[in-house]
C-alpha positions as CSV (number, residue, x, y, z in Angstrom):
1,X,5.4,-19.9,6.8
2,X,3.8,-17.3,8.6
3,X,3.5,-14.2,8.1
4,X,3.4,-10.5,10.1
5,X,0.7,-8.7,11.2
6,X,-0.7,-6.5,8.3
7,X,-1.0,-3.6,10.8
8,X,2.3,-4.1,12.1
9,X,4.1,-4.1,8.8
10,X,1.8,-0.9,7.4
11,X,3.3,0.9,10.9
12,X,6.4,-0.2,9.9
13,X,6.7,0.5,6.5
14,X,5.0,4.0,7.6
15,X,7.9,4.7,10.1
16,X,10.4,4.3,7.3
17,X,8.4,6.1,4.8
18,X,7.7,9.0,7.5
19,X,11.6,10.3,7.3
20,X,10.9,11.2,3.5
21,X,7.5,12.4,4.0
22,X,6.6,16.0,5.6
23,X,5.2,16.3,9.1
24,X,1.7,16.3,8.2
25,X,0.8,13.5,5.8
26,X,-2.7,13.2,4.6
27,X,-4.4,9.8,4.7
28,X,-4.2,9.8,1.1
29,X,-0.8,10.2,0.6
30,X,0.1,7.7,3.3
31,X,-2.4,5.3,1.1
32,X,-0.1,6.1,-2.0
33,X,3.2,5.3,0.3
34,X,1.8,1.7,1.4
35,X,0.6,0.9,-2.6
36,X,4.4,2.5,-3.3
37,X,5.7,0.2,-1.2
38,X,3.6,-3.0,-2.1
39,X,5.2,-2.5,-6.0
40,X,8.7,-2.0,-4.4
41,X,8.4,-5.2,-2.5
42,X,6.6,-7.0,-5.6
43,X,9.7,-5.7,-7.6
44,X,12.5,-7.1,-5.5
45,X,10.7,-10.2,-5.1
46,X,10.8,-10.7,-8.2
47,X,14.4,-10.0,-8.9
48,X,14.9,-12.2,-5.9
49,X,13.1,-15.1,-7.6
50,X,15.2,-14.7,-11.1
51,X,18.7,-15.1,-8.6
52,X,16.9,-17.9,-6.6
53,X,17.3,-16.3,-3.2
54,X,14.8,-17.9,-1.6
55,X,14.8,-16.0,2.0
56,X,14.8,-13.0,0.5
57,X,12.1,-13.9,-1.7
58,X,9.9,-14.9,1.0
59,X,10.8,-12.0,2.9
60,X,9.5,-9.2,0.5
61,X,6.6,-11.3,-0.8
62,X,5.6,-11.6,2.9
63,X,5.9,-7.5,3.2
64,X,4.1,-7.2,0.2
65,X,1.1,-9.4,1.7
66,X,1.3,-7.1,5.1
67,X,0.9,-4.4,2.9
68,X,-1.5,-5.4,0.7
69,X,-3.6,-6.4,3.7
70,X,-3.4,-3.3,5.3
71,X,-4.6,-1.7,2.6
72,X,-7.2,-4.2,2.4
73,X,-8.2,-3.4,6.4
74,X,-8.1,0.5,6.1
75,X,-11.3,0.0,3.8
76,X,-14.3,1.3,4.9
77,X,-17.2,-0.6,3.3
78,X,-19.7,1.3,4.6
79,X,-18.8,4.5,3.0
80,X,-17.8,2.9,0.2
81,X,-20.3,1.2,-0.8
82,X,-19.5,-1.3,-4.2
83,X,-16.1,0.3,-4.8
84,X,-14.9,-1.0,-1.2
85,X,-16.2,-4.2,-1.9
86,X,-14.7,-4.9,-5.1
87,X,-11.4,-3.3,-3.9
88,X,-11.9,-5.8,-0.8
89,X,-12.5,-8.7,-3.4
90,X,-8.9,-7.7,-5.3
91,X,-6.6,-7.5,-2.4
92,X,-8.2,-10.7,-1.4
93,X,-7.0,-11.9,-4.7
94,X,-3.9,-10.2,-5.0
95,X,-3.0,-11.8,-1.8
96,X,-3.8,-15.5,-2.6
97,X,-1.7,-14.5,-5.9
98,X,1.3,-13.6,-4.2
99,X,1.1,-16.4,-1.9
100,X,0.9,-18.9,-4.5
101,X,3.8,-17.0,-6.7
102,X,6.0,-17.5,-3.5
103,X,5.0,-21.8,-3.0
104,X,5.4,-22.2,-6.7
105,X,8.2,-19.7,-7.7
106,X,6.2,-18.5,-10.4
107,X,7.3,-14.7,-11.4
108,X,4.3,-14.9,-13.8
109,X,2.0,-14.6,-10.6
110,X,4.1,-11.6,-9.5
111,X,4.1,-10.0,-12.4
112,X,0.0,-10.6,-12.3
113,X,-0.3,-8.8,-9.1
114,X,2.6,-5.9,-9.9
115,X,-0.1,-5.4,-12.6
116,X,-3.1,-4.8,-10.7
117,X,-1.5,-2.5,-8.2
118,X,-0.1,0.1,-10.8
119,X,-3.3,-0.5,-12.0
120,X,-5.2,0.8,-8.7
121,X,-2.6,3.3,-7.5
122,X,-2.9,4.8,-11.5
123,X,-6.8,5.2,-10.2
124,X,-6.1,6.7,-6.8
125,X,-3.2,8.8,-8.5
126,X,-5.6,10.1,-10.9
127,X,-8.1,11.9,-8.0
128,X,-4.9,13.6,-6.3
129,X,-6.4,17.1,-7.2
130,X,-10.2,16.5,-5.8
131,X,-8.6,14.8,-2.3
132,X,-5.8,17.3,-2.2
133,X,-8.1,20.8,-2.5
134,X,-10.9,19.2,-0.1
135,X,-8.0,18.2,2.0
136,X,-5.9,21.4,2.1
137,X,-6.8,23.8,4.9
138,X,-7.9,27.4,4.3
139,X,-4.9,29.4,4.7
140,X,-6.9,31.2,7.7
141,X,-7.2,28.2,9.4
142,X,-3.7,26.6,8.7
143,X,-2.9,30.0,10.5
144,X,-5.0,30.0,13.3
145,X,-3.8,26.5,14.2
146,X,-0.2,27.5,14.2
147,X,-0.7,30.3,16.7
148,X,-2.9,28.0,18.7
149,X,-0.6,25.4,19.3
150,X,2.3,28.3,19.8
């Protein structure tokens, strides 16, 4: 089986997830949107698995992967030091995990790695205030750039 290219599937998945989203999305909501949609597809694999529909099984495990990776490649381990590494380490895992749930048909697996994600999306949910006011522009200079580019 092979599977997409993790950068291609995070620009899809970004393309679909850009309709809902505003015009300027910060880097760490478009995080949140890709670890959004790894749990959707982790979801609907597993429903997929409990009906036996195998395609579609293998389709959204193979998405979740993509994603997974991507999340896994937008790390910067120099910056971030042990907490890059270790998240580096889990997708790693997480990936092998689903891979395996998908050869053996084991929910169990699934629900292993469904696990882990709300458990590191509950972590970057939880420093939403700190990104968001460092993030935000001064409302002089979200000002000055409209009149700029007008």
């Amino acid at each position: 089986m092979s599977y997409p290219n993790p950068r291609s599937a995070v620009q899809q998945y970004n393309s679909v997830g850009a309709q809902s989203a505003s015009v300027e999305t910060s880097p760490y909501r478009l995080v949140q949107m890709l670890m959004e949609g790894a749990l959707d597809k982790i979801a609907m694999a597993k429903g997929y698995m409990s009906r036996g529909e195998v395609a579609e099984k293998g389709r959204s495990i193979s998405v979740a992967i993509s994603i997974i990776s991507g999340l896994r490649a937008s790390l910067d381990k120099s910056t971030g030091g042990e907490i890059a590494e270790n998240l580096d380490n889990l997708y790693d895992y997480m990936e092998r995990r689903l891979l395996q749930a998908n050869m053996e048909n084991d929910t169990a697996k699934v629900d292993e790695v469904g696990r882990l994600m709300i458990e590191i999306k509950s972590g970057w949910d939880g420093i939403a205030p700190t990104v968001k006011s460092a993030a935000e522009p001064a409302p002089e200079a979200s000002t000055k750039r409209i009149y700029a580019q007008g």
